[in-house]
C-alpha positions as CSV (number, residue, x, y, z in Angstrom):
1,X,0.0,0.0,0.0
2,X,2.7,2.5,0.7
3,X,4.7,1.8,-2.6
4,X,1.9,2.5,-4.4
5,X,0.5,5.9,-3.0
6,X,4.2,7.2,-2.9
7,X,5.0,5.2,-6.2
8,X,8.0,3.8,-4.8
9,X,9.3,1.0,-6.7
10,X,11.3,-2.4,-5.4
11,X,13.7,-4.4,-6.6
12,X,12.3,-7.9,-6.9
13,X,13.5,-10.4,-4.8
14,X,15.0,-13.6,-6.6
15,X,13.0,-15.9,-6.5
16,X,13.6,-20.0,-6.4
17,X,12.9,-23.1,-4.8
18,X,15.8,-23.1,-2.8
19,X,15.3,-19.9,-1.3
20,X,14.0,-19.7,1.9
21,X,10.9,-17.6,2.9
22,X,12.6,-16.1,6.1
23,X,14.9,-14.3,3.8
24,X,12.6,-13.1,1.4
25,X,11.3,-11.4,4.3
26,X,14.5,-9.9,5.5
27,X,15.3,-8.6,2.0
28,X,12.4,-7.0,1.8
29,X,12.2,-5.4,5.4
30,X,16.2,-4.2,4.8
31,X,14.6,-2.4,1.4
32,X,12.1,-0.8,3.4
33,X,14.0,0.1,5.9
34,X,17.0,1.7,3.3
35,X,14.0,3.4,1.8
36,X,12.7,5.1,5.0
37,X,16.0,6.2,5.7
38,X,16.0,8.0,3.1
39,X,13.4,10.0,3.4
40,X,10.6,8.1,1.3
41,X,11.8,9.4,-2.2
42,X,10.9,10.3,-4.6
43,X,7.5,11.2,-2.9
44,X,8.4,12.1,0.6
45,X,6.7,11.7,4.0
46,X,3.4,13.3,2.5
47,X,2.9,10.9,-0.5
48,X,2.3,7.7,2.6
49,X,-1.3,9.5,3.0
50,X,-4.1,8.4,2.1
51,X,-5.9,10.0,-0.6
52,X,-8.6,12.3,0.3
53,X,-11.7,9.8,-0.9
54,X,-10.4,7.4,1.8
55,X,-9.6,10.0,4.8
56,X,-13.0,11.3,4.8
57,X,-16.0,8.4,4.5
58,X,-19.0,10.8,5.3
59,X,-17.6,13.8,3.6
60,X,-20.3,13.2,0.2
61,X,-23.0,12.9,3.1
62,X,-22.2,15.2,5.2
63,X,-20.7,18.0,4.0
64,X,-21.6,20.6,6.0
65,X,-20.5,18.7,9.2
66,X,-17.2,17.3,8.3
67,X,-13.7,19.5,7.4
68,X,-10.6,18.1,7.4
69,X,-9.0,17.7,10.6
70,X,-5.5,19.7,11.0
71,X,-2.8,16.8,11.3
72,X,-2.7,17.7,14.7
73,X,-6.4,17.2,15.3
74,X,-5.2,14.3,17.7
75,X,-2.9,15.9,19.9
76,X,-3.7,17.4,23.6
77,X,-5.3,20.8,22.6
78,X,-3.1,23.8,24.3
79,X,-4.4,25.1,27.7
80,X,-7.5,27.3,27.0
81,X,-7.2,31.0,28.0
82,X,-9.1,31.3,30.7
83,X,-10.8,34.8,32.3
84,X,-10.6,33.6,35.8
85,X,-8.8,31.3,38.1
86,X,-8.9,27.6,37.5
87,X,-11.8,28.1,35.1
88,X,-10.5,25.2,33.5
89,X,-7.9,22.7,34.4
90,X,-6.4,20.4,32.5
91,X,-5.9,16.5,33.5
92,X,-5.3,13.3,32.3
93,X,-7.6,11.4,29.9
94,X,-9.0,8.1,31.7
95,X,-10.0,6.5,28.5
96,X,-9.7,6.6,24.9
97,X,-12.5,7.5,23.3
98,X,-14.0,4.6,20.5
99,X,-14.4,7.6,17.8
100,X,-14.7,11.1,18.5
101,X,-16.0,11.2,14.9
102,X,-18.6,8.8,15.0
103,X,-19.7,10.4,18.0
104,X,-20.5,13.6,16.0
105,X,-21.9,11.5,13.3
106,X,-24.4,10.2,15.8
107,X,-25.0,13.2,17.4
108,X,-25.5,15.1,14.2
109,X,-28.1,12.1,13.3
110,X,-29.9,13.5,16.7
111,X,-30.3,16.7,16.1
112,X,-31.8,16.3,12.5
113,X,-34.2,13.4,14.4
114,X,-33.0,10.9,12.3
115,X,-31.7,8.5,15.6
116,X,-33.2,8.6,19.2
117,X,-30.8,9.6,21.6
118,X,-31.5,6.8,24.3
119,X,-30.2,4.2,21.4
120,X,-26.9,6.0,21.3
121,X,-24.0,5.9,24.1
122,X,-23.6,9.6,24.9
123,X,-20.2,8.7,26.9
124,X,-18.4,7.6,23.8
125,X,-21.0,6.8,20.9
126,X,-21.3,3.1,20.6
127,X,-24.6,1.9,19.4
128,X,-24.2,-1.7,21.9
129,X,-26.3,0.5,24.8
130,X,-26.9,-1.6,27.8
131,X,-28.4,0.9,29.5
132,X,-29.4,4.4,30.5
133,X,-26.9,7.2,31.3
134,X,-28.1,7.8,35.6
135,X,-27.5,11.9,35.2
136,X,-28.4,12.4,31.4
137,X,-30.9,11.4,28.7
138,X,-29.2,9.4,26.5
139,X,-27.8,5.7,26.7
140,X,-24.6,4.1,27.9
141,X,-22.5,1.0,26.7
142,X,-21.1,-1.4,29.3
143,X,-17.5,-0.4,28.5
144,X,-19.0,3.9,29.7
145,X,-20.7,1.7,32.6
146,X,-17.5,0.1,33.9
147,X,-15.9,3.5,33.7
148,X,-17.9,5.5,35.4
149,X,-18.4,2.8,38.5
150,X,-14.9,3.4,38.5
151,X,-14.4,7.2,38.4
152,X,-17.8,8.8,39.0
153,X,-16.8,9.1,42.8
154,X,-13.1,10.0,42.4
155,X,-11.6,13.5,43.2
156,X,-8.8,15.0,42.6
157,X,-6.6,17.5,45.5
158,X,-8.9,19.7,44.7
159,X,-12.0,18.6,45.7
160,X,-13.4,18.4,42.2
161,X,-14.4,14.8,39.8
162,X,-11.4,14.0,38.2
163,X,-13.0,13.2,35.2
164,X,-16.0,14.7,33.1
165,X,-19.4,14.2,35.0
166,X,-20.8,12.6,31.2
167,X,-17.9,10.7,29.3
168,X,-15.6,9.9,32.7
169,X,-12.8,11.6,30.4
170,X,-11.9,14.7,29.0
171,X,-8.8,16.7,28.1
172,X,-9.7,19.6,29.6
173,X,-12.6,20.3,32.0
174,X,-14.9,23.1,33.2
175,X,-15.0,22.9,37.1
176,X,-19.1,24.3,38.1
177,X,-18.3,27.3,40.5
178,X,-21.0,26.4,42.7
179,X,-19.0,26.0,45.5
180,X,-21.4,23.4,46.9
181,X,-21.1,21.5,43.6
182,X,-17.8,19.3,42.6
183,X,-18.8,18.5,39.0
184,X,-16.6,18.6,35.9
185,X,-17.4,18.6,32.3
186,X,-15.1,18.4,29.7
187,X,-15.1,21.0,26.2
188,X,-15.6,18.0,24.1
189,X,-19.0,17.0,25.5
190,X,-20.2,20.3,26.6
191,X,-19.5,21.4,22.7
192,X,-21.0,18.3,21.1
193,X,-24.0,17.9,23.4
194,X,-24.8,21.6,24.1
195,X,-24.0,22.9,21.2
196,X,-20.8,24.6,19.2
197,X,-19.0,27.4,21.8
198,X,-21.0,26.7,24.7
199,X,-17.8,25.4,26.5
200,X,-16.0,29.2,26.0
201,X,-19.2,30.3,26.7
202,X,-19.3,28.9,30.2
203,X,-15.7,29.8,30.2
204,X,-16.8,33.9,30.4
205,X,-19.5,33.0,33.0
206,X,-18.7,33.9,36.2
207,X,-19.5,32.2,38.1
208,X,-20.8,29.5,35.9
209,X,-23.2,26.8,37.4
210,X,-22.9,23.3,35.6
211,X,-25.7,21.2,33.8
212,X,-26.3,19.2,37.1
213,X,-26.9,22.8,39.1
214,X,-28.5,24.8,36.3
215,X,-32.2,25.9,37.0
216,X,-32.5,24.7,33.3
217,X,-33.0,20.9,32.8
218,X,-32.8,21.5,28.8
219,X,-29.3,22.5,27.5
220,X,-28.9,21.6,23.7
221,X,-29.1,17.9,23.3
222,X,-28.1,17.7,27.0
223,X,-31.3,17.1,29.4
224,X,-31.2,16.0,33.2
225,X,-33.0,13.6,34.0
226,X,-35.6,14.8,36.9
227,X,-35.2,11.5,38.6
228,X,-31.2,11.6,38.5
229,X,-30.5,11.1,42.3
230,X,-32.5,7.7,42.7
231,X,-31.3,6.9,39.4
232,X,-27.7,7.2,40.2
233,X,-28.7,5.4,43.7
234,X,-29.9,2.8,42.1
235,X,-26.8,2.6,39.1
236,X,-24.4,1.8,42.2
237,X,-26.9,-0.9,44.1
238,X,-27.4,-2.7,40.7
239,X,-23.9,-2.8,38.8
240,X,-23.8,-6.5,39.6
241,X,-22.2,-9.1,37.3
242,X,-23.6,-11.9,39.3
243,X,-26.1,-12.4,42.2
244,X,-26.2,-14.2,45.1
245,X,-28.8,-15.8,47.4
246,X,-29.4,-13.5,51.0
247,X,-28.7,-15.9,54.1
248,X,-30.8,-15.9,56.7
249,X,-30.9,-14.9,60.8
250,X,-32.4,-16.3,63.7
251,X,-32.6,-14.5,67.0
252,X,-30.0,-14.4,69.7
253,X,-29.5,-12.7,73.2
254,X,-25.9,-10.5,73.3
255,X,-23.5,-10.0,71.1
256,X,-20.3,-10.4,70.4
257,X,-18.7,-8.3,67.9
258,X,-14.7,-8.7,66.4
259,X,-13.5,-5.2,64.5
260,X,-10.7,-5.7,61.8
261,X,-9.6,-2.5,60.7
262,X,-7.0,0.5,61.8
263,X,-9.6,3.1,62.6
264,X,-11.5,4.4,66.0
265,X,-13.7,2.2,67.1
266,X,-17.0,3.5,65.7
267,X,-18.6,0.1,65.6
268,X,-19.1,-0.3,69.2
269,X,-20.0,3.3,69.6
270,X,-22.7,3.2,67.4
271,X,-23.9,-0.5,69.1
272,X,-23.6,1.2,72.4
273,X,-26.1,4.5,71.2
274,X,-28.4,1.7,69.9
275,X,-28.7,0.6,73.5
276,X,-27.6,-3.2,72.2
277,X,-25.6,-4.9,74.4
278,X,-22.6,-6.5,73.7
279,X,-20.8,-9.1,75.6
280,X,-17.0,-8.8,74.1
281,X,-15.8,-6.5,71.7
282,X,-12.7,-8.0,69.9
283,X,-9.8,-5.4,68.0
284,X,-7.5,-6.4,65.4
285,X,-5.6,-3.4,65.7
286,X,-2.0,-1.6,64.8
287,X,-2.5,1.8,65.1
288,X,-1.1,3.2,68.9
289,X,-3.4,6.7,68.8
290,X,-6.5,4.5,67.6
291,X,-5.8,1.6,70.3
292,X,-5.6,4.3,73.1
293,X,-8.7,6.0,71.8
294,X,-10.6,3.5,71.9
295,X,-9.0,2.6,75.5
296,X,-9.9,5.6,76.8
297,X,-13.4,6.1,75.5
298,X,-14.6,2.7,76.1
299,X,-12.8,1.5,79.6
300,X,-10.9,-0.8,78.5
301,X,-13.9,-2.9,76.9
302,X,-12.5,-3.7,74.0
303,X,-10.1,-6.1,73.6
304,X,-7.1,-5.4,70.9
305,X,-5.0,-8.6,69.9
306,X,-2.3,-6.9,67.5
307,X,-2.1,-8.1,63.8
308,X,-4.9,-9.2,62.1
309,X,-2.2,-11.9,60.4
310,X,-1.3,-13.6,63.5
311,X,-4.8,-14.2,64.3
312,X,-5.3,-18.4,63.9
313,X,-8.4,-20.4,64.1
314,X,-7.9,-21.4,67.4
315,X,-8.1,-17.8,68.6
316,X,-11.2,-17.5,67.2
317,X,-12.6,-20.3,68.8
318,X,-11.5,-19.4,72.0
319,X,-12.7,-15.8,71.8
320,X,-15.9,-16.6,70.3
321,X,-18.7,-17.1,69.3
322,X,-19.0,-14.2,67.7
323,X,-22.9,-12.7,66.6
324,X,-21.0,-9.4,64.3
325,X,-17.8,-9.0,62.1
326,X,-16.8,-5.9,61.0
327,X,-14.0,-4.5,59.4
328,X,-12.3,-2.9,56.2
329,X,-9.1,-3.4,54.5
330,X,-6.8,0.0,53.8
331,X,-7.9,1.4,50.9
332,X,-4.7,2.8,49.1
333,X,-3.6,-0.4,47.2
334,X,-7.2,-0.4,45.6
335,X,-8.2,3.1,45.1
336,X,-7.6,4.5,41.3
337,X,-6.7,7.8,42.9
338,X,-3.7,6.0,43.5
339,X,-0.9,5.8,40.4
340,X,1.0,3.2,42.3
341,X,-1.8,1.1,43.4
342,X,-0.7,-2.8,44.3
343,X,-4.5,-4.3,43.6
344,X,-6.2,-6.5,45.8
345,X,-3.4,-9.4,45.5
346,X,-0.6,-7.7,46.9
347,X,0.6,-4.6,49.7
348,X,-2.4,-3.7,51.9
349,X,-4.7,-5.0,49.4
350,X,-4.0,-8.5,50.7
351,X,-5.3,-8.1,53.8
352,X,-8.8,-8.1,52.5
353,X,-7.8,-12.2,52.2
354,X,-7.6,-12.0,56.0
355,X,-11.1,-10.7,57.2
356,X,-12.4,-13.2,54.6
357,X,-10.2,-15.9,56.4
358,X,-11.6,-14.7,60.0
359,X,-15.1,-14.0,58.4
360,X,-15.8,-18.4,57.7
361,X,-13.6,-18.8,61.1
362,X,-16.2,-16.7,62.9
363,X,-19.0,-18.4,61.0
364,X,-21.6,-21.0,63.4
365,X,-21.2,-24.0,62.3
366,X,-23.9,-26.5,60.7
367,X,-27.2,-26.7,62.7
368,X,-26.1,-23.8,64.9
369,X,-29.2,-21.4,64.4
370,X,-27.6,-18.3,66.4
371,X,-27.7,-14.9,64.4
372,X,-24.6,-14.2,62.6
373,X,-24.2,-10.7,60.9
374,X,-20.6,-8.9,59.2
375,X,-20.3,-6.1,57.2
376,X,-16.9,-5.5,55.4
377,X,-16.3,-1.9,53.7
378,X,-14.4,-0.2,51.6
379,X,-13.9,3.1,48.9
380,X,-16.0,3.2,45.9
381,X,-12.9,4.3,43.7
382,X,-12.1,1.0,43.2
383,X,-11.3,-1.0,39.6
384,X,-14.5,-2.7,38.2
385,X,-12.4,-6.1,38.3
386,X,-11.3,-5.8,42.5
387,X,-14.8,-5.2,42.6
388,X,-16.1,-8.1,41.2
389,X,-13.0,-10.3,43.5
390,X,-14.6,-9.0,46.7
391,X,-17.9,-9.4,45.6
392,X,-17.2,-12.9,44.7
393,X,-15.2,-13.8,47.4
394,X,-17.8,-12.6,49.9
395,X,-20.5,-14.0,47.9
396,X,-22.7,-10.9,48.2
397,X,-22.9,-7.4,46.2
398,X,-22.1,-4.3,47.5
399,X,-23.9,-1.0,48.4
400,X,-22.9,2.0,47.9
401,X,-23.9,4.8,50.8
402,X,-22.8,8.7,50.6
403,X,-22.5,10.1,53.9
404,X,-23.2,13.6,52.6
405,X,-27.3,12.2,53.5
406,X,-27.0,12.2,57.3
407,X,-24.0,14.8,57.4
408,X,-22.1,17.8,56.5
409,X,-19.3,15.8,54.5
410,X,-19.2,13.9,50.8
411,X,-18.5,10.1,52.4
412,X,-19.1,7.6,49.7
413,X,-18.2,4.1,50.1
414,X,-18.9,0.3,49.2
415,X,-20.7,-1.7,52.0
416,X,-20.8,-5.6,51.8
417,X,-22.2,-7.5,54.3
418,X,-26.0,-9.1,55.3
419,X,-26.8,-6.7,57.8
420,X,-30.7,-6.3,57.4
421,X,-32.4,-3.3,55.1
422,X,-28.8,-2.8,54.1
423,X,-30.6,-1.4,50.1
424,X,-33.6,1.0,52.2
425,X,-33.0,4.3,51.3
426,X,-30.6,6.4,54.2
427,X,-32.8,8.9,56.2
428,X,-31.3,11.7,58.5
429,X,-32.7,11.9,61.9
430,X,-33.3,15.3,64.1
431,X,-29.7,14.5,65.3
432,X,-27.8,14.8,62.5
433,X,-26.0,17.6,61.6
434,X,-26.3,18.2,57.8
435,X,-24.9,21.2,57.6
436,X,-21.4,22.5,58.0
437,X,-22.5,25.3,60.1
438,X,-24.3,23.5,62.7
439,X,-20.6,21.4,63.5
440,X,-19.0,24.6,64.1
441,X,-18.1,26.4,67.2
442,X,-19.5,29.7,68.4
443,X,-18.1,32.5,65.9
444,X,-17.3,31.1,63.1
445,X,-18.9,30.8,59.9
446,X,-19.3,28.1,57.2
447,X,-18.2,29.0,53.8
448,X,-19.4,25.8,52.4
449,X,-22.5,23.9,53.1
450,X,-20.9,20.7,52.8
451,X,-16.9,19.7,52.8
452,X,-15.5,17.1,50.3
453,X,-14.4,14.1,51.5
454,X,-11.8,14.5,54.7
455,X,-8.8,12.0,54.1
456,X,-5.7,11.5,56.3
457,X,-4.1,14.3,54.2
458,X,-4.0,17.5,55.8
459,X,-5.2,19.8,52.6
460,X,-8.0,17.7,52.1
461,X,-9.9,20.4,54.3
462,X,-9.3,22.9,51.3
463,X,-12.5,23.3,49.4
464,X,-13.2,23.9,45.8
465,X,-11.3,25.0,42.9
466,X,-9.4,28.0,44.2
467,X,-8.4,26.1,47.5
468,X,-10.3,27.7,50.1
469,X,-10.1,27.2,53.8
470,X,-14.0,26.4,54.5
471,X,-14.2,28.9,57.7
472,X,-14.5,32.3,58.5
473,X,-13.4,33.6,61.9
474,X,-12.6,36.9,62.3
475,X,-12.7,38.1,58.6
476,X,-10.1,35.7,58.3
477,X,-10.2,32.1,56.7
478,X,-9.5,29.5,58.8
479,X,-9.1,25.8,58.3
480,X,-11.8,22.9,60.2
481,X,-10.9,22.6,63.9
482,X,-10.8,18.9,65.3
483,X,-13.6,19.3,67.4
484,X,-15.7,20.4,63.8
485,X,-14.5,17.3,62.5
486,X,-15.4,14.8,65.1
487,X,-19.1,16.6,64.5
488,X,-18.5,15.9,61.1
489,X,-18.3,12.6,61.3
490,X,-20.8,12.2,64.0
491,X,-18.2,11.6,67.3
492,X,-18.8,13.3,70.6
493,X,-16.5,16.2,70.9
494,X,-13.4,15.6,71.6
495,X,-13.8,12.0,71.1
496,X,-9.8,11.9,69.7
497,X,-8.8,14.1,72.2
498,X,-6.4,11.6,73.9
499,X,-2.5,10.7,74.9
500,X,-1.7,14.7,73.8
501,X,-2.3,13.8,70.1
502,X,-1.7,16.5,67.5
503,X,-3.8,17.8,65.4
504,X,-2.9,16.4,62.4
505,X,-2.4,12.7,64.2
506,X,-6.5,13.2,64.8
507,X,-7.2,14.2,61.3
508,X,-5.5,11.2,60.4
509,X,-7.8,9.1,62.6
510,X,-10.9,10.8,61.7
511,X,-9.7,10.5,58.3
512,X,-9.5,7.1,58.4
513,X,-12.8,6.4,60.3
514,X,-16.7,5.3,59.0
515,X,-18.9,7.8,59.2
516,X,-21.3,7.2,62.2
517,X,-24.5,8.1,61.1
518,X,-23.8,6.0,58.7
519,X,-22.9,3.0,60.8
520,X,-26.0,3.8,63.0
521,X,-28.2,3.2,59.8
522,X,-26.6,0.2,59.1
523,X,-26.6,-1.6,62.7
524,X,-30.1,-0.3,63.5
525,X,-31.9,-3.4,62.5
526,X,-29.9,-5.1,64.7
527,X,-32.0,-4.2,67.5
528,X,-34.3,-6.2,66.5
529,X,-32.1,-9.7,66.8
530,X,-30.7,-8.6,70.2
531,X,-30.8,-8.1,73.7
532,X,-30.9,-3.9,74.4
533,X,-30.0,-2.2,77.8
């Protein structure tokens, strides 16, 4: 193909029964190589394209849509000039797109009503829909689904989606200056979908509201759906690639709980506010500031026995029987926030292996009727394939609860387990505080109605895109104090307050913790299969 379109000719290569195929080859690969060497004559580089018939298939059909692409139509587009501060950011692209062009060849059939939208993915433009886009009409292909399980819950330092809110990639993003909203959408969709310079348009806006905060529903071709909060509930609780039959409980007296996870001990906090009573509260614990908080708090109650990995069978059979097993493996090695992620098979990851081991330890055995609950947890940033391990391993499929519901902080996370009414739908209670200024002490005022998700890292109390402290005090910013936090997450005040720990040792704590309200939704039917005080 190349010798013809740059009308290159080659010697032939001798050709006889004795010579062997192999060389054949090599003679020719040496004349190809000699020929690019030299620069392509007598053509040059430009004669190796094709001809214009061939670059441009739905040019004679549609020719008012399609102009040939520069030759670097391809590359990363340069930074946008941008009015105002972090308008726009630029970040890496999660996923290659199928065809940007057939995209635009689909849309284009949209807008002259020649194709339905719903039978189109609007993500990437593959016809093989599976299902419906949760935020969007339009449809989605299982490749879009995987991708946005994947990244619809992962933020960058600075607070916002990494990726675009409607494709889950993007070159360049528009960051919504609401600053209660963390949304991006990328210039590509927001040009296709919305139309041609609507992306420079919301570029000028300031301070531009995205399509998810809009008072509009309608923008171009891109309509919210009105019932996009269940929807994208119910996009998380049913991602399943395989199902798996519910066990059943009986009823028991007390209960005996084991904890497998470096974080407070929120479980039997939460059990305690319930009024459940539990008999022995068992700690696989490292961490020295979360073993003496939860000394401290709980009387020595609890009892910690070190390293989840020394743990043996026989332990558990002398500790137990256990009625509730609860933990979470570190999330690091399985997050895709991380770039030097180890998976579920090695680092930290492994140690999801271990609560599994401890979880058919802890297990009654045949004809034991007792009530036997566990919940296991862990972040919803995870890859679609550890996922589907966990899920497998545990033999049950995950839920996935945002704290933001019943508090004043963005919390989501995957919860496995056969707790009952794990699916109902999370309702705050008169307690909750679901605002960030009701957390705060006397004098000081919320910027922010919500904070993003607090981590162990200390600027993950910066909010939105210009990196503001979320406090006022004194006409000055001012960053969350740990007493704010331990409201935040639903703690008494000065819950961490222990053994002279900094600051930033409780943030990491906190940061490491469940959310209670959470917790207290999940264990509440509990109350119904034991004995309460």
């Amino acid at each position: 193909v190349a010798s013809s379109r740059a009308g290159k000719i080659f010697p032939a290569c001798p050709e006889n029964d004795e010579t062997d195929t192999s060389k054949v080859v090599e003679i020719q690969n040496k004349q190809m190589i000699e020929w690019a060497l030299g620069g392509f004559q007598p053509s040059g580089p430009k004669g190796l394209e094709p001809p214009e018939e061939e670059r441009n298939p739905y040019k004679e059909v549609y020719t008012e849509m399609w102009v040939e692409p520069e030759a670097a139509a391809y590359a990363p587009p340069p930074p946008a000039k941008k009015p105002r501060k972090s308008t726009t950011q630029e970040k890496p692209k999660v996923k290659e797109i199928i065809d940007e062009r057939t995209r635009e060849r689909l849309v284009y059939e949209v807008r002259q009503k020649c194709r339905n939208i719903e039978d189109i993915c609007i993500s990437c433009g593959s016809l093989n829909v599976t299902l419906e886009h949760p935020l969007f009409i339009g449809g989605m292909c299982q490749n879009c689904k995987n991708c946005f399980l994947e990244c619809a819950y992962q933020y960058d330092d600075d607070g916002y989606q990494s990726y675009c809110t409607i494709c889950c990639g993007g070159r360049e993003v528009l960051m919504c200056g609401n600053n209660n909203c963390c949304r991006c959408f990328c210039v590509e969709c927001v040009d296709l979908l919305v139309g041609p310079g609507a992306a420079q348009a919301a570029i000028k806006e300031d301070p531009w509201n995205c399509y998810m905060c809009g008072h509009k529903g309608v923008y171009g071709l891109l309509r919210r759906r009105e019932d996009w909060p269940s929807r994208l509930q119910m996009f998380f609780a049913n991602n399943h690639d395989q199902e798996f039959v519910s066990v059943g409980t009986g009823l028991g007296a007390g209960c005996a709980c084991s904890w497998l996870t470096p974080r407070p001990p929120t479980g039997l906090l939460v059990l305690k506010d319930l009024g459940i009573q539990v008999d022995r509260y068992i700690a696989s614990e490292v961490c020295e500031d979360s073993i003496t908080v939860g000394m401290v708090r709980h009387q020595g109650k609890i009892m910690y026995v070190g390293d989840v990995r020394n743990v043996t069978q026989k332990h558990i059979q002398e500790w137990g029987p256990f009625d509730l097993v609860i933990g979470g493996s570190p999330c690091n090695d399985l997050s895709i926030v991380n770039p030097a992620r180890k998976g579920l098979y090695e680092g930290t990851g492994r140690l999801f292996f271990e609560f599994y081991r401890l979880l058919h330890e802890a297990r009654p055995k045949e004809g034991d009727d007792r009530p036997f609950f566990w919940l296991f947890e862990n972040v919803v940033a995870m890859g679609v394939s550890d996922k589907r391990d966990i899920s497998r391993f545990l033999e049950s499929n995950p839920v996935m609860i945002d704290a933001k519901e019943v508090s004043a902080a963005h919390r989501a996370r995957y919860f496995w387990g056969n707790l009952p009414g794990m699916n109902r739908p999370l309702a705050s209670t008169v307690n909750d505080k679901l605002e960030l200024q009701e957390c705060l002490e006397h004098g000081r005022i919320a910027k922010f109605s919500k904070v993003r998700t607090i981590t162990t890292r200390s600027n993950s109390i910066k909010q939105g895109k210009d990196q503001h402290f979320p406090v006022f005090m004194n006409e000055k910013e001012d960053i969350l104090w740990c007493t704010e936090m331990e409201r935040v997450f639903g703690f008494p005040v000065h819950y961490t307050d222990v053994s002279n720990m900094s600051r930033l040792a409780r943030q990491r704590l906190l940061g490491r913790s469940w959310s209670v309200p959470v917790i207290r939704h999940l264990f509440a039917p509990l109350k119904e299969y034991f004995a309460c005080v």
